[in-house]
KEKE-3310 file (N, C-alpha, C; in steps of 0.2 Angstrom, whole numbers, plus 5000, padded with zeros to 4 digits):
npx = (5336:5350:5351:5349:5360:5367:5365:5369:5380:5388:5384:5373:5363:5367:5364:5350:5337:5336:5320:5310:5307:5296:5288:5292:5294:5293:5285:5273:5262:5261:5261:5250:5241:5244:5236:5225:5221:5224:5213:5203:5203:5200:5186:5182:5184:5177:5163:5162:5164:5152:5143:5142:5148:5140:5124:5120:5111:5118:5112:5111:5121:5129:5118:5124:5137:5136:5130:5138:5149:5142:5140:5153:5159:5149:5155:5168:5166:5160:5169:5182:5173:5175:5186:5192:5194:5190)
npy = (5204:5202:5188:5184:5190:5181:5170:5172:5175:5162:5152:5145:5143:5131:5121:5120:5113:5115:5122:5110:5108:5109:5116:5129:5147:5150:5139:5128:5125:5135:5147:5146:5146:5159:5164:5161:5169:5181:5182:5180:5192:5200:5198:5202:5217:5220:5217:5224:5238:5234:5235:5247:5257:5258:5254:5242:5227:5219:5206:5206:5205:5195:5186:5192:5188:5175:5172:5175:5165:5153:5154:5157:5144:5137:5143:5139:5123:5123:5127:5117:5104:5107:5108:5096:5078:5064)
npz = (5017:5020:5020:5008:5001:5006:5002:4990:4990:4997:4988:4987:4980:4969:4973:4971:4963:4946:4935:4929:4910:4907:4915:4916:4912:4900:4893:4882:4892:4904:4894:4891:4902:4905:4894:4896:4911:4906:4897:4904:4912:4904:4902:4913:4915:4901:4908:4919:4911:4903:4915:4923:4911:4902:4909:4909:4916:4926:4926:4913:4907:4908:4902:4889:4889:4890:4878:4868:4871:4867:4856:4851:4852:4845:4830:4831:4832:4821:4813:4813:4809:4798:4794:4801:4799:4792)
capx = (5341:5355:5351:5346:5364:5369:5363:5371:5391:5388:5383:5367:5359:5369:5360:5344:5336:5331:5313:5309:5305:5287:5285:5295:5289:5290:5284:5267:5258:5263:5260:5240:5241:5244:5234:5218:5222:5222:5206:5199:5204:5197:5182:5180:5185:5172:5159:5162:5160:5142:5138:5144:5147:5130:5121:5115:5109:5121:5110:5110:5129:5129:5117:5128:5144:5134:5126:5144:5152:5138:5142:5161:5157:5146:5159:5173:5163:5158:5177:5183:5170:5174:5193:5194:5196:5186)
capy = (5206:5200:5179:5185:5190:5176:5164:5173:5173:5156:5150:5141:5141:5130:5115:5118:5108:5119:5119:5105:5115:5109:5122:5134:5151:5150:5134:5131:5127:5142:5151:5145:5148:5165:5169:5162:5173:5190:5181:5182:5200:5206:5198:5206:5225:5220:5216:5233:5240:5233:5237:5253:5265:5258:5255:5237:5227:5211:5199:5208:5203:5188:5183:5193:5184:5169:5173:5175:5160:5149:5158:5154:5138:5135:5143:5134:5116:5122:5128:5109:5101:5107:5106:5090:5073:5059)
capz = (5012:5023:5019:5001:5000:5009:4998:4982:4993:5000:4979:4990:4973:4964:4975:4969:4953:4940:4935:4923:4904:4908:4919:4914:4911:4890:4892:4881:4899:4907:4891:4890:4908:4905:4891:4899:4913:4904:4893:4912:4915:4898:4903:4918:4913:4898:4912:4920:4903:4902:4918:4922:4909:4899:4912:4907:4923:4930:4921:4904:4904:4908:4896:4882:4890:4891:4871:4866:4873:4865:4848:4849:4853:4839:4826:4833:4830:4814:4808:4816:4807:4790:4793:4801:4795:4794)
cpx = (5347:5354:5350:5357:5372:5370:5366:5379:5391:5386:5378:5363:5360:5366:5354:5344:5332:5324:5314:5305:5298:5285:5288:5292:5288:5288:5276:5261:5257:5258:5252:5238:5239:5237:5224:5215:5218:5216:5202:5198:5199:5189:5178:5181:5180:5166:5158:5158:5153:5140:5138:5144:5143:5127:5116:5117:5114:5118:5111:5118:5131:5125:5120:5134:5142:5133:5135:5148:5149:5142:5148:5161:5154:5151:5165:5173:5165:5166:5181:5181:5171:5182:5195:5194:5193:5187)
cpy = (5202:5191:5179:5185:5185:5169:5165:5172:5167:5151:5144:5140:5136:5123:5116:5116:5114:5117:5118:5111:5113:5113:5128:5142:5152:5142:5135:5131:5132:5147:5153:5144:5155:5168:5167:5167:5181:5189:5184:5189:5204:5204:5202:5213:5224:5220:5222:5237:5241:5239:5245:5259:5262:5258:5247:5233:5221:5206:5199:5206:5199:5186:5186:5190:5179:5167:5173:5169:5155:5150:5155:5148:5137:5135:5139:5129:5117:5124:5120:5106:5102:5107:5099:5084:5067:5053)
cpz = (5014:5020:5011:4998:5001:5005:4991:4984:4991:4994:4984:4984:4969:4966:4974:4963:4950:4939:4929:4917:4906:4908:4920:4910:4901:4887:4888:4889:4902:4904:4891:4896:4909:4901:4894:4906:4911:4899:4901:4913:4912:4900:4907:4917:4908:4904:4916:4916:4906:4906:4922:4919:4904:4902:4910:4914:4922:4925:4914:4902:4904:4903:4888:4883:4887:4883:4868:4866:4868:4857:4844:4849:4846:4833:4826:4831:4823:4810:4809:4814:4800:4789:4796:4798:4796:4797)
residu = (UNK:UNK:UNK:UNK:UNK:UNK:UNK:UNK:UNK:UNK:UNK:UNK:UNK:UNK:UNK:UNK:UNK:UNK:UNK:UNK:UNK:UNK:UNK:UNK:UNK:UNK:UNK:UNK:UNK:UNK:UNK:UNK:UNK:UNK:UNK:UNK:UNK:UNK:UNK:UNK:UNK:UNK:UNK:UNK:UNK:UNK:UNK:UNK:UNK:UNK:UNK:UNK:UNK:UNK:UNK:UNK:UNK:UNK:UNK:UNK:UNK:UNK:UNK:UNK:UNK:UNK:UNK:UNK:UNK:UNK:UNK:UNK:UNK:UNK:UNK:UNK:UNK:UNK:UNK:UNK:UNK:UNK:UNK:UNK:UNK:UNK)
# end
């Protein structure tokens, strides 16, 4: 606490470099940092789900993760493929 306060008297802060917007927390990297993150999370509390309060085995989740993934995949092609450009 004491060097914390130290470094706010003593204006210790004013020598360091900002961080570049790059990396900045509303930057988009960050942003699609984050949101793949809480995809992860949902994933995983979805995976619970399964296997937990239905009672469906380990594998059976994976392959409906896995059946899902494949699916988004397909639709996503197929929306890119008819909005794209030749």
């Amino acid at each position: 606490k004491t060097d914390f306060i130290n470094f706010i008297n003593d204006q210790e802060w004013k020598s360091i470099e900002p961080v570049s917007s790059w990396f900045g927390p509303s930057s988009f990297l960050m942003s699609s940092m984050s949101a793949l993150f809480q995809l992860s999370m949902w994933i995983r509390h979805g995976h619970g789900y399964l296997t937990e309060n239905l009672g469906i085995p380990v594998w059976g989740s994976y392959a409906i993760f896995g059946l899902a993934t494949l699916f988004s995949g397909l639709v996503l092609g197929l929306v890119s493929e008819a909005f794209g450009t030749d």
